[in-house]
Each structure stands twice: as structure tokens, then as C-alpha cells.
MMTF fields as JSON, N, C-alpha, C and O atoms, coordinates in Angstrom:
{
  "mmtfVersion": "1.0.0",
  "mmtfProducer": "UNKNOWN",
  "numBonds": 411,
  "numAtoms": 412,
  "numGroups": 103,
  "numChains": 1,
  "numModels": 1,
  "chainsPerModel": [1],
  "groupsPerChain": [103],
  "chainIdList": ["A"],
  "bondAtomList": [4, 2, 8, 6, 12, 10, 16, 14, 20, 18, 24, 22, 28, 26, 32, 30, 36, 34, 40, 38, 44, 42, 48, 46, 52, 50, 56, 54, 60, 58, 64, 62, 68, 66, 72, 70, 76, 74, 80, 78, 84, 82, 88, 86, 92, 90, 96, 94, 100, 98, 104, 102, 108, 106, 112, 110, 116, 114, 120, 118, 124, 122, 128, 126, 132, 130, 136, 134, 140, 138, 144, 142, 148, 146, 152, 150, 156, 154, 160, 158, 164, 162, 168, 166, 172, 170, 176, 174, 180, 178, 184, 182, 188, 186, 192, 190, 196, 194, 200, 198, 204, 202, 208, 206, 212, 210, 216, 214, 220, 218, 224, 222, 228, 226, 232, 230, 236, 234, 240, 238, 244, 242, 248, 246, 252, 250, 256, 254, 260, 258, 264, 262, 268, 266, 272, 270, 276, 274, 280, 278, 284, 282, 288, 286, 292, 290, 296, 294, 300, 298, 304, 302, 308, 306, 312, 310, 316, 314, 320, 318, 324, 322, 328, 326, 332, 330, 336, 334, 340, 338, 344, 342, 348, 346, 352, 350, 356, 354, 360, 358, 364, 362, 368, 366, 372, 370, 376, 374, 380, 378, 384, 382, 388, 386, 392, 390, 396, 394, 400, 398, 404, 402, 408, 406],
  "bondOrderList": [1, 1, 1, 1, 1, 1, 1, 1, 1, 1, 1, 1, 1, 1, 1, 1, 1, 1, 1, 1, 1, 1, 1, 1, 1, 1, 1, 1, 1, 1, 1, 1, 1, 1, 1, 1, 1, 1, 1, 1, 1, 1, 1, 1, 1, 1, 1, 1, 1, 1, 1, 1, 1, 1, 1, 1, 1, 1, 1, 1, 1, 1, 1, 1, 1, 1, 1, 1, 1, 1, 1, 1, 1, 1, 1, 1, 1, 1, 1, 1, 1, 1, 1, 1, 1, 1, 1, 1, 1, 1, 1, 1, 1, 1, 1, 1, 1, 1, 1, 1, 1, 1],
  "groupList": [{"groupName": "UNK", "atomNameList": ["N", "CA", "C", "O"], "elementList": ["N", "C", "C", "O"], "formalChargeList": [0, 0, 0, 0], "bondAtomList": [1, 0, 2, 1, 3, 2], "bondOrderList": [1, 1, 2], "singleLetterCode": "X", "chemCompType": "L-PEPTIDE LINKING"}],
  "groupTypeList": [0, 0, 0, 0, 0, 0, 0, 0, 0, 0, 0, 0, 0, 0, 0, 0, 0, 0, 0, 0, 0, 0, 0, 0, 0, 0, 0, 0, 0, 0, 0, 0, 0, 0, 0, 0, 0, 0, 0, 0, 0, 0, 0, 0, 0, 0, 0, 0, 0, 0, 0, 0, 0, 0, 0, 0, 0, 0, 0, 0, 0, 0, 0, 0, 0, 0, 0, 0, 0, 0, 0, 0, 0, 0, 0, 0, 0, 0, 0, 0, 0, 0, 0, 0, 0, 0, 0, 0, 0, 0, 0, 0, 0, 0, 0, 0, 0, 0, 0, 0, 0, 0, 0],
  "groupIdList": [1, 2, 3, 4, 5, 6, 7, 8, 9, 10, 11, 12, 13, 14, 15, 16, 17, 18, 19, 20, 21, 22, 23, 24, 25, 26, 27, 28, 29, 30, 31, 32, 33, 34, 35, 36, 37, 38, 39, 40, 41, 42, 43, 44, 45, 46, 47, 48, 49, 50, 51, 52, 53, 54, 55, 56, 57, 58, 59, 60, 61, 62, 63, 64, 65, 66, 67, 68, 69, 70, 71, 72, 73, 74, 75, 76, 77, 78, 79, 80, 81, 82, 83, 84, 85, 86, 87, 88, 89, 90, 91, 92, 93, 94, 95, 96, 97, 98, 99, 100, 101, 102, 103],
  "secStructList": [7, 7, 1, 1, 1, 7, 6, 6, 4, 4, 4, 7, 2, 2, 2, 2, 0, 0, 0, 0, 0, 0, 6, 6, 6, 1, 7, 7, 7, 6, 2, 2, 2, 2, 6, 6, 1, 1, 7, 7, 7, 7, 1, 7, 2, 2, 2, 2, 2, 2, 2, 2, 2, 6, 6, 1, 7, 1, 7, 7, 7, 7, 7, 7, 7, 7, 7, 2, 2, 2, 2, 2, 2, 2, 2, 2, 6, 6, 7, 7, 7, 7, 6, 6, 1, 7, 7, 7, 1, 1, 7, 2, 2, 2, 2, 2, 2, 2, 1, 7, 7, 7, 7],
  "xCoordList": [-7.758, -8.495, -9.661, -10.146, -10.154, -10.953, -12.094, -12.336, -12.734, -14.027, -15.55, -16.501, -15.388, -16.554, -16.368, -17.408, -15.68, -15.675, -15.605, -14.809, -16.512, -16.848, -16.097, -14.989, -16.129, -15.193, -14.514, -13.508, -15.218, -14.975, -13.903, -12.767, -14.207, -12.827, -11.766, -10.629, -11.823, -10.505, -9.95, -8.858, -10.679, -9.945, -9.147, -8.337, -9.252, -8.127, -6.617, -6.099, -6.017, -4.543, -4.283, -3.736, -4.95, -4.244, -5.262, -4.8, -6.142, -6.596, -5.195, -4.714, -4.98, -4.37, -2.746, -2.079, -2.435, -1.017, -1.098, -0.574, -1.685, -2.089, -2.55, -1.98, -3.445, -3.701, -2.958, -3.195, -2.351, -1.697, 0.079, 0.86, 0.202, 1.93, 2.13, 3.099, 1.359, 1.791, 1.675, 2.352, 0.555, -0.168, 0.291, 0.738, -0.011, 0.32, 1.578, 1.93, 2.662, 3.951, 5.122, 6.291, 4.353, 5.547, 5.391, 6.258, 3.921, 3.618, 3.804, 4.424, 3.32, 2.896, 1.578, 1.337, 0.913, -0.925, -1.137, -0.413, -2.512, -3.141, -2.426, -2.002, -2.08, -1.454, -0.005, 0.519, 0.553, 1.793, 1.595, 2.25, 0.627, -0.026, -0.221, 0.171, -1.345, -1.783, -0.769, -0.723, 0.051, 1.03, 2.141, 2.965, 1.873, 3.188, 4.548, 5.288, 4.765, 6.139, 7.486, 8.694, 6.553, 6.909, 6.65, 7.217, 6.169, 5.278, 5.058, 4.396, 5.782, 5.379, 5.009, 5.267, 4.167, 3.116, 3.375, 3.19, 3.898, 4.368, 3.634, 3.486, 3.373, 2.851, 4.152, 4.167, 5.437, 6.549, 7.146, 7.788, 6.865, 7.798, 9.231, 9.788, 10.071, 11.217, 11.834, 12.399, 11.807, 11.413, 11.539, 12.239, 10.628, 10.871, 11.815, 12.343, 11.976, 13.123, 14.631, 15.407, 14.83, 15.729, 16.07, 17.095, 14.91, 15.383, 15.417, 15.711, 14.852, 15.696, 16.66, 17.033, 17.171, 18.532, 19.596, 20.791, 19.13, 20.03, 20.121, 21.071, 19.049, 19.395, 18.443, 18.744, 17.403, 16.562, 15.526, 14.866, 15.204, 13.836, 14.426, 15.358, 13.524, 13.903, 13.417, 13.976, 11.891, 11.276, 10.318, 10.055, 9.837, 8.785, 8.164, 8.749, 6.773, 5.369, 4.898, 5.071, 4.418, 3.921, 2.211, 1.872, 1.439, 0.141, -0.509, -0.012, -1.645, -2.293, -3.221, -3.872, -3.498, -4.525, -5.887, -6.096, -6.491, -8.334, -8.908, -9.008, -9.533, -10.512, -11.823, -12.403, -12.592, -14.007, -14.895, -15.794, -14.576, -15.904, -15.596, -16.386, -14.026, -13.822, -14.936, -15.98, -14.225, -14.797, -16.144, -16.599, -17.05, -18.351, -18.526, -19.638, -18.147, -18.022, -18.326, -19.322, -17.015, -17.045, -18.244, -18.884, -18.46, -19.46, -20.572, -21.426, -20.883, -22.184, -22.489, -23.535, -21.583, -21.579, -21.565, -21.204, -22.006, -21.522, -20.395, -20.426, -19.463, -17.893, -17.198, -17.398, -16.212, -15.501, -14.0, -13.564, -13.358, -12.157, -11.02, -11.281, -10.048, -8.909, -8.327, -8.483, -7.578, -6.683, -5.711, -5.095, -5.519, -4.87, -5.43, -4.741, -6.637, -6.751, -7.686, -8.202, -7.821, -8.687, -7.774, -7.714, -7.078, -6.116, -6.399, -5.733, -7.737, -7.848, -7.584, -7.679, -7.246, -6.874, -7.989, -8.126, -8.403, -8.039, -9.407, -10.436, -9.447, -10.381, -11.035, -10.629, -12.066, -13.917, -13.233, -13.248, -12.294, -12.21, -10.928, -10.828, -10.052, -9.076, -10.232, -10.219, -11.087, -12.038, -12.858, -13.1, -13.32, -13.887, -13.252, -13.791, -11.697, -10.916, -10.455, -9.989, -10.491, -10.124, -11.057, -10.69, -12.171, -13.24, -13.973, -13.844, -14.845, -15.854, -16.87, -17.208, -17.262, -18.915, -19.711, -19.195, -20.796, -22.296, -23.343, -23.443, -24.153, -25.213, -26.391, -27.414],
  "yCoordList": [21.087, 20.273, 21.1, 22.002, 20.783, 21.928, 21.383, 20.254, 22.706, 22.648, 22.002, 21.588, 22.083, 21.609, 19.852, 19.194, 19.475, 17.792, 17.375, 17.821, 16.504, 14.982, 14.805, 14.467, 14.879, 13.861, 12.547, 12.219, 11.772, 10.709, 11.375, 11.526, 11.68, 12.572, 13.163, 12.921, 13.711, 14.406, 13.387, 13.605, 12.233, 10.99, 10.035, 9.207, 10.057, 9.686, 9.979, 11.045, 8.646, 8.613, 9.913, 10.995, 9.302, 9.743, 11.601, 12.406, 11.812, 13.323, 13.96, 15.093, 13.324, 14.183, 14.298, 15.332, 13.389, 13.291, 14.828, 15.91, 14.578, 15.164, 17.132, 18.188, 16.945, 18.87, 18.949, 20.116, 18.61, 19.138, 19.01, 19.705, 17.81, 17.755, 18.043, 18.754, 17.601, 18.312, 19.267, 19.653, 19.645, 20.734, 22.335, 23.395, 21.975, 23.058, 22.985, 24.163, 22.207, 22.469, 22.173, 22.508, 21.153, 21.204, 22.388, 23.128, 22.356, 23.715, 22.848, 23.199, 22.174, 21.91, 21.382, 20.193, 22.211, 21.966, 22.367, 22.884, 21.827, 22.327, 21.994, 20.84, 22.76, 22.161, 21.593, 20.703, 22.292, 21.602, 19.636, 18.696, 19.62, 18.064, 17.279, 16.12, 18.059, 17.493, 16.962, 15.866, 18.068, 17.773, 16.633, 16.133, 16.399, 15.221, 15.311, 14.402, 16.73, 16.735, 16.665, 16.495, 16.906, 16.605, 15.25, 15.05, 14.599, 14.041, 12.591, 12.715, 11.327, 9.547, 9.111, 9.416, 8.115, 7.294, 5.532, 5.034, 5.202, 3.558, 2.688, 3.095, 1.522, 0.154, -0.515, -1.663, 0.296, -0.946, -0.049, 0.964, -0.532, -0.019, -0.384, 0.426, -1.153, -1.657, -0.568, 0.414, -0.603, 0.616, 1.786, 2.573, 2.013, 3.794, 3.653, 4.752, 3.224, 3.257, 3.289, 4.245, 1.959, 2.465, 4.001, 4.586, 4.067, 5.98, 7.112, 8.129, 6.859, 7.753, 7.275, 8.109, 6.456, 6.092, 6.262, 6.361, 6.302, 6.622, 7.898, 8.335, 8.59, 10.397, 10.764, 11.859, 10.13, 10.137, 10.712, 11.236, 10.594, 10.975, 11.37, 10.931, 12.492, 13.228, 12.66, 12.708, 12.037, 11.576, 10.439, 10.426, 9.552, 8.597, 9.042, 9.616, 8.751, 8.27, 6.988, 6.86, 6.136, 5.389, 5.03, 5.652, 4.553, 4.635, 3.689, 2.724, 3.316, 2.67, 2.03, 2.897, 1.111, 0.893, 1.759, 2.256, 1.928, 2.689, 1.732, 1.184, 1.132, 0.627, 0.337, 1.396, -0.764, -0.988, 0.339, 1.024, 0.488, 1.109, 2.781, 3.712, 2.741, 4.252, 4.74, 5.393, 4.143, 4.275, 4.461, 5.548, 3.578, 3.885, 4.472, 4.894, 5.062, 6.373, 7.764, 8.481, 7.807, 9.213, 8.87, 9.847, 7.714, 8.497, 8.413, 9.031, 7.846, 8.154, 9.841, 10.442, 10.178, 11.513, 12.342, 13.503, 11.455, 12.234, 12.685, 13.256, 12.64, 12.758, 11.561, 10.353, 12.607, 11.883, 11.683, 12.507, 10.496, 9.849, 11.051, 11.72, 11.378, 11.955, 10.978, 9.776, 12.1, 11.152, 10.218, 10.669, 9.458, 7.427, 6.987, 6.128, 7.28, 6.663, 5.276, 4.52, 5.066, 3.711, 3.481, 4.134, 2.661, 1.832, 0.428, -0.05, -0.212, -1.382, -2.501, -2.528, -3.35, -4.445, -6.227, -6.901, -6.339, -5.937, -4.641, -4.701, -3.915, -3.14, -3.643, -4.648, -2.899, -3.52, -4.006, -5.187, -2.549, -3.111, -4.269, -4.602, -4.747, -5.637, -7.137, -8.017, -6.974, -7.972, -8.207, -9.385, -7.372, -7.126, -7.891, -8.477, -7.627, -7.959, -9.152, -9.8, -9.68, -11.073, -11.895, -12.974, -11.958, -12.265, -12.402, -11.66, -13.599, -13.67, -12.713, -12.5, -12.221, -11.71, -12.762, -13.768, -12.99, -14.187, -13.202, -12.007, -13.985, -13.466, -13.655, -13.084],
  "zCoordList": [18.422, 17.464, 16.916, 17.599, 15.593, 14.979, 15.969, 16.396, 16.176, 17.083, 16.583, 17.245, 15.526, 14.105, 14.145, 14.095, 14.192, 14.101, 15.598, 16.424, 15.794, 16.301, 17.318, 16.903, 18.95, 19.395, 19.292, 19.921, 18.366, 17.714, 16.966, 17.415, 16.076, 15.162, 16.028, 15.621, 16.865, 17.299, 18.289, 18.813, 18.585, 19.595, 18.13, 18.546, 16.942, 16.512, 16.848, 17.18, 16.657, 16.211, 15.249, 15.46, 14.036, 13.035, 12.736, 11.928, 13.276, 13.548, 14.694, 14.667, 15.208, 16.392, 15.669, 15.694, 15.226, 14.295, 13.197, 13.459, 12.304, 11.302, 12.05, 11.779, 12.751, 13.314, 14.425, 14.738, 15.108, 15.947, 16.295, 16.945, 15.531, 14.867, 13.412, 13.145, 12.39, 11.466, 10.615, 9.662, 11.181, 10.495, 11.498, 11.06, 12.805, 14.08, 14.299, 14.338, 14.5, 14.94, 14.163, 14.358, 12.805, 11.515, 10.511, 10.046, 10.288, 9.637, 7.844, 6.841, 8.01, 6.81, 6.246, 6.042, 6.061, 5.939, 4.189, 3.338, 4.211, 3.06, 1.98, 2.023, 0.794, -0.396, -0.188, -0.859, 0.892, 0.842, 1.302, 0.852, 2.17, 2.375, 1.802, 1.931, 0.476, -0.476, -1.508, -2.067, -1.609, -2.728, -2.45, -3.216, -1.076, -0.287, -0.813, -1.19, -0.763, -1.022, 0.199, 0.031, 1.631, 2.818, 3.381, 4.455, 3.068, 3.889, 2.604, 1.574, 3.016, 2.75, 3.986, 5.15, 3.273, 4.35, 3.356, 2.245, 4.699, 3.937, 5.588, 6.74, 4.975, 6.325, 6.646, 7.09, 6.393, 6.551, 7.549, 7.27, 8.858, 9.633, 9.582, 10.323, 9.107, 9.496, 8.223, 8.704, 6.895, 5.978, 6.123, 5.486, 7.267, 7.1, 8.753, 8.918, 9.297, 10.385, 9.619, 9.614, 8.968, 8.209, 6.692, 6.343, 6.325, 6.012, 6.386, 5.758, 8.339, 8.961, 9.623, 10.448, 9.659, 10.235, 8.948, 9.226, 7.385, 6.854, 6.42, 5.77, 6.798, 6.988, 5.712, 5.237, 5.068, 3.759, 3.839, 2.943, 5.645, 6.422, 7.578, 8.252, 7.683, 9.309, 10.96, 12.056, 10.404, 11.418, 10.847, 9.644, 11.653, 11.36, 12.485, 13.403, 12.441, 13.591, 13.062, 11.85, 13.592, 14.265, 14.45, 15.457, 14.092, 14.616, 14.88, 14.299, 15.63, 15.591, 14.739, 14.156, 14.477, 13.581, 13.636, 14.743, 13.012, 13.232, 13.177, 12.08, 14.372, 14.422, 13.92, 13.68, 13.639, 12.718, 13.897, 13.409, 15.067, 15.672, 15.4, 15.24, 15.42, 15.386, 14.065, 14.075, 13.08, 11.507, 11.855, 11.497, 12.558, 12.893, 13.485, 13.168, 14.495, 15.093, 14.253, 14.157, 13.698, 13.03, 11.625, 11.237, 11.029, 10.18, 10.592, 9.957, 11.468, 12.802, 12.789, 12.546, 13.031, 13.281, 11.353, 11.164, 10.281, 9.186, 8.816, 7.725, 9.298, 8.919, 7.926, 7.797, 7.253, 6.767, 7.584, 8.388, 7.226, 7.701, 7.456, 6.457, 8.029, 8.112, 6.652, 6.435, 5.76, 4.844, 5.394, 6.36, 5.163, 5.125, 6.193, 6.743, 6.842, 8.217, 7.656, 8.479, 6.244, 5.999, 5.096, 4.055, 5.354, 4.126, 4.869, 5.787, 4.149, 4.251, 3.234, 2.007, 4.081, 2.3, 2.648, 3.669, 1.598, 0.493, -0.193, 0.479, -1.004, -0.792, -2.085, -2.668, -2.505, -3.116, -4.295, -4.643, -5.245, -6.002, -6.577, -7.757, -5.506, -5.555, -5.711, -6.572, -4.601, -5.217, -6.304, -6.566, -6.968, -8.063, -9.332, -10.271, -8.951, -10.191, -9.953, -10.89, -8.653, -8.662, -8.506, -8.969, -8.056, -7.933, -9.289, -10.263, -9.158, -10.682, -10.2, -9.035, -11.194, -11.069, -10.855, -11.343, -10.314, -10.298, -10.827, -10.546, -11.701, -11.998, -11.329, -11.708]
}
């Protein structure tokens, strides 16, 4: 785990997924990540079980949710979140748009 971030940070799920399976032993980091040409991230488990059972996807993981304290954790420490580890719903601006403004 990078030595520079947080024990808070490297006790993630989704830190430990991300540097040490897919970055260290799939070998796909950095732009190839970014570009997600390896690599979908869906909330439907039943979904991505079935597109590797139909041979579409090689592997799924699994994770835990991130917790409200983790989140406070790591930016306690000034850090930012590992990418998708906050996919909360509904988020500010889903309310914004459904929501009235008050003056």
C-alpha cells in the first residue's frame, strides 16, 4: 500500500481492491484505469454475475459499502476518496433539481 496515505486509506475495501489487485497483480493502473477500457463498475450484483457467467467479463469483486466514518476518517487525515468509493444517492445535485429552491 502506498506509504504516503493514511491508515484510514489503506484499511479500505476499495484502496486495497484497486493497489494491490488491480493495479499490482492485474497490471492495469494509471491511464489504462482512467480510460476504463478494462475495468466496469455497476451496483447490480445479479448483473455483473451474469456477464461473467456469460463469458462478457472475466471476473467480478464484490465490496463493501464505505462507511459515513471511513469517509471521515480519510478526510480527517486530508485525503481524498479512492475513485467510486463515494457513489452516494441521492447526491447534492439530484436534489437540487428535484427539490424547490426557498428563498
Amino acid at each position: 500500500m502506498p506509504k504516503e496515505k493514511s491508515r484510514a486509506w489503506q484499511k479500505l475495501d476499495v484502496s486495497i481492491l484497486h493497489t494491490l489487485i488491480i493495479e499490482k497483480y492485474l497490471g492495469i493502473c494509471g491511464e489504462l484505469r482512467a480510460r476504463a477500457d478494462h475495468i466496469t463498475y455497476t451496483r447490480e450484483e445479479e448483473g455483473a454475475l451474469e456477464l461473467v457467467d456469460r463469458g462478457e467479463y472475466q471476473l467480478v469483486f464484490f465490496l463493501n459499502p464505505t462507511l459515513i466514518e471511513e469517509v471521515t476518517m480519510v478526510a480527517g487525515q486530508g485525503e481524498k476518496m479512492p475513485q467510486k468509493s463515494t457513489f452516494f444517492y441521492p447526491k447534492v445535485i439530484t436534489g437540487l433539481v428535484i427539490n424547490q429552491l426557498k428563498n
